[in-house]
RODOLUM-276948 format. One record per residue: residue in one letter; x, y, z of N, C-alpha, C, CB in turn. Coordinates in steps of 0.2 Angstrom, whole numbers, padded with zeros to 4 digits, always signed. Atoms other than C-alpha are relative to their C-alpha. Glycine has a CB too. Layout:
// residues N
AXYZXYZXYZXYZ/...
// end
This chain:
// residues 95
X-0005-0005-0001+0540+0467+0536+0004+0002-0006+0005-0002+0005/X-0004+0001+0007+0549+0464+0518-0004+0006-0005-0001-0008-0003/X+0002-0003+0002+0534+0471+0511-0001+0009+0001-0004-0003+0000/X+0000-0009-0002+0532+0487+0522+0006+0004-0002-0001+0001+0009/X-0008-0004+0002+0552+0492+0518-0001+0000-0007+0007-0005+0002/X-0001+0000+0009+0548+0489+0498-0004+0006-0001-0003-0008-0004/X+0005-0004+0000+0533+0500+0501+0004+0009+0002-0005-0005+0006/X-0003-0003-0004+0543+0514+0511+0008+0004-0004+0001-0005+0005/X-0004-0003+0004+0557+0514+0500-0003+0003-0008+0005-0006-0001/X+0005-0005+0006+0545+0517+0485-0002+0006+0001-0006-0004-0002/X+0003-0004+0002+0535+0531+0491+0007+0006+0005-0010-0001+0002/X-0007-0004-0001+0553+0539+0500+0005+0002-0003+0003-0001+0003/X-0006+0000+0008+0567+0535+0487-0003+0000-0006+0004-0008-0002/X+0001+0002+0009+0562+0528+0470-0008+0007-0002-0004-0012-0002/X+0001-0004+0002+0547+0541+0470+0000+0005+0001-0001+0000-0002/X-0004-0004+0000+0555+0556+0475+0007+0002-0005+0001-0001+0006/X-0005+0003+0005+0571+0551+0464-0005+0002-0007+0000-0009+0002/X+0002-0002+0006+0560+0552+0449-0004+0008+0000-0005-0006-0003/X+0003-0006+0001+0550+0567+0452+0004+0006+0003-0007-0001+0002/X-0002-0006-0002+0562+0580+0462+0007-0001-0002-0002+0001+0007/X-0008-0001-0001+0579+0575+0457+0003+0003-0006+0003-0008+0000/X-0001-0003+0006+0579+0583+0441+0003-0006-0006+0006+0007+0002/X-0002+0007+0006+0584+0566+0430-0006-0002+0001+0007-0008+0001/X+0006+0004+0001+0566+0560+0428+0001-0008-0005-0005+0005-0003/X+0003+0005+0005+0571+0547+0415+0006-0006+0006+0002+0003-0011/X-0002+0006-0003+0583+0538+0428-0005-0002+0006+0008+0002+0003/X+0002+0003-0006+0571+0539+0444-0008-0003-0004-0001+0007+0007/X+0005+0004+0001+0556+0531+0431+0004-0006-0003-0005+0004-0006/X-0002+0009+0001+0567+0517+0429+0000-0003+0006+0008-0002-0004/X-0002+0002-0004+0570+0516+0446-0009-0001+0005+0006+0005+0002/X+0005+0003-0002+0552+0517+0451-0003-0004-0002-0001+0003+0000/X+0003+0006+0003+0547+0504+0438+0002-0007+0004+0002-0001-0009/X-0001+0007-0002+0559+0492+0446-0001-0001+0010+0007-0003-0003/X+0002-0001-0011+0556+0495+0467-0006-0001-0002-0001+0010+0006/X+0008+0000+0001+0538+0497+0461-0001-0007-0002-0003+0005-0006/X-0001+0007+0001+0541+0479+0452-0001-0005+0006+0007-0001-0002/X-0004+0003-0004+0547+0472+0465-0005+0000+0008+0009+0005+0001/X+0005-0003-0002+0536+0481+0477-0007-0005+0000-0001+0006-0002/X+0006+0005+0002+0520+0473+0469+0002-0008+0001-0002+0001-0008/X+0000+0006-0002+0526+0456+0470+0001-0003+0006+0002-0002-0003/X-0001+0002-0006+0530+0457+0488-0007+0001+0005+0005+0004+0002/X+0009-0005-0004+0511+0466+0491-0002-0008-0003-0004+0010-0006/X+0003+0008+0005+0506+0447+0480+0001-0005+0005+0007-0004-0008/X-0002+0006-0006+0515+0437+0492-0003+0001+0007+0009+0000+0001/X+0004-0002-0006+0507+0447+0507-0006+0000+0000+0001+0005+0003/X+0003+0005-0002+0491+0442+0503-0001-0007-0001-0005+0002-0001/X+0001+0009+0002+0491+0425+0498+0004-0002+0006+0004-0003-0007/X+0002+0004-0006+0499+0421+0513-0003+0001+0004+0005-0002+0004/X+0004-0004-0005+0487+0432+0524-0006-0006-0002-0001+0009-0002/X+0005+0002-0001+0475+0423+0516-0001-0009-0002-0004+0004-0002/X+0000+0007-0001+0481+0405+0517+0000-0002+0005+0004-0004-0002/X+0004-0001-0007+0483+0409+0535-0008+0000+0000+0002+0008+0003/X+0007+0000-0003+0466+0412+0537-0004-0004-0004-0003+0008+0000/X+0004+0003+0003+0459+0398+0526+0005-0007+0004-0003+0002-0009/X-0004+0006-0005+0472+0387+0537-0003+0001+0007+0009+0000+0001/X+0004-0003-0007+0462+0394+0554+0007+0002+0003-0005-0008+0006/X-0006-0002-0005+0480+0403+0558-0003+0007+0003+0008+0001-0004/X+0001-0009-0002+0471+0421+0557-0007+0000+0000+0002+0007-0006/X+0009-0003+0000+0451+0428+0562+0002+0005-0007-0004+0005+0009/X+0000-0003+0003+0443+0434+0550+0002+0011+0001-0005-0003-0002/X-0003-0007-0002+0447+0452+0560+0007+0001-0003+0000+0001+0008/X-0008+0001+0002+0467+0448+0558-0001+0004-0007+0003-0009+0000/X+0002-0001+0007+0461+0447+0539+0001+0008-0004-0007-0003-0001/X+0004-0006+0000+0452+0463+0537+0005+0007+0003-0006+0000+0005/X-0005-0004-0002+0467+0473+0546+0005+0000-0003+0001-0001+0006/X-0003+0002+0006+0480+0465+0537+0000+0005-0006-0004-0006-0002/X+0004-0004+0005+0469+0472+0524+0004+0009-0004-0008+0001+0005/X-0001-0009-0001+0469+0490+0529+0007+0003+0003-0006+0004+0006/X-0011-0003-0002+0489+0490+0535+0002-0001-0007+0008-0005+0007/X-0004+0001+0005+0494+0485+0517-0002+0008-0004+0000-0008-0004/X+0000-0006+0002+0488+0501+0512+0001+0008+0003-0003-0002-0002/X-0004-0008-0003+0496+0514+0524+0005-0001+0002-0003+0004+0007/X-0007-0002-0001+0513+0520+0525+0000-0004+0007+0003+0009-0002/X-0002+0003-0004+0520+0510+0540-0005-0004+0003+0002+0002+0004/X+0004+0005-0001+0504+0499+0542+0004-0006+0000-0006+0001-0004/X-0002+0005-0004+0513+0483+0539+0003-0002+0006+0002-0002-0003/X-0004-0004-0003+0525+0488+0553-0005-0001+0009+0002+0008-0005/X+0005+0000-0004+0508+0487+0565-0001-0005+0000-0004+0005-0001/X+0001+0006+0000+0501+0474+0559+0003-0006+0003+0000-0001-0006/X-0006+0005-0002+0515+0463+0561+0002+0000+0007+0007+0002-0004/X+0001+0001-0007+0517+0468+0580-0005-0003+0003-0001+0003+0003/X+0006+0003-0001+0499+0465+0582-0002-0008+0002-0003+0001-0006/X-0002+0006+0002+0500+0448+0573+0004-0004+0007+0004+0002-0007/X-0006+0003-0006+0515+0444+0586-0005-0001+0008+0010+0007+0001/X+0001-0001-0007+0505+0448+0600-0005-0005+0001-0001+0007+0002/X+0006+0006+0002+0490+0435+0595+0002-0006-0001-0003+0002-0005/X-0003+0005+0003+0502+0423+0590+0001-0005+0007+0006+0004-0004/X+0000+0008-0004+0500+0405+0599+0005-0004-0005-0010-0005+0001/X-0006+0005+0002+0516+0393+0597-0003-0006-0001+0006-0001+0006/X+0003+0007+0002+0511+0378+0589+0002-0006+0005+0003-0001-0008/X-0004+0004-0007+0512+0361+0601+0004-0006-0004-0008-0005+0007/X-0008+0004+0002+0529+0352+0598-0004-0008+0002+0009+0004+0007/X+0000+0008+0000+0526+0333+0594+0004-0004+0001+0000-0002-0004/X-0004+0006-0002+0538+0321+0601+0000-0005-0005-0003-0003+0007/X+0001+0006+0007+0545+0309+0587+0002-0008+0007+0008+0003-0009/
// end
């Protein structure tokens, strides 16, 4: 979800902001760091996507979709319901 809002605020604020606000040189600082910030949140979403799936949490379908929502505007947002809805609760161990 973290990712899709970083993603959302980048292609709504930060670059709008640099290209229509008339200060281009404040909305290219501001896209460098959303954009920053952005990318490393797009880092973190596959690597756990795909330690899920090399832990047997995700099919390789999950994977593949995953895939193709990190790259459309409200795709993680989908994904992530998706995800929830496939999602089996781990069995609680009695200590």
């Amino acid at each position: 979800m973290i990712e899709g809002v970083s993603a959302l605020i980048l292609f709504f604020v930060a670059m709008p902001m640099k290209y229509l606000s008339g200060v281009p040189d404040v909305g290219k600082q501001v896209v460098f760091w959303v954009g920053l910030v952005h990318g490393l949140l797009f880092i973190a979403y596959a690597t756990v996507t795909f330690v899920a799936w090399g832990q047997g949490h995700l099919l390789r379908k999950h994977v593949g979709m995953a895939a193709i929502a990190s790259i459309i505007p409200f795709g993680p947002f989908v994904i992530d319901r998706k995800l929830k809805a496939v999602e089996q609760p781990e069995p609680v161990t009695s200590s």
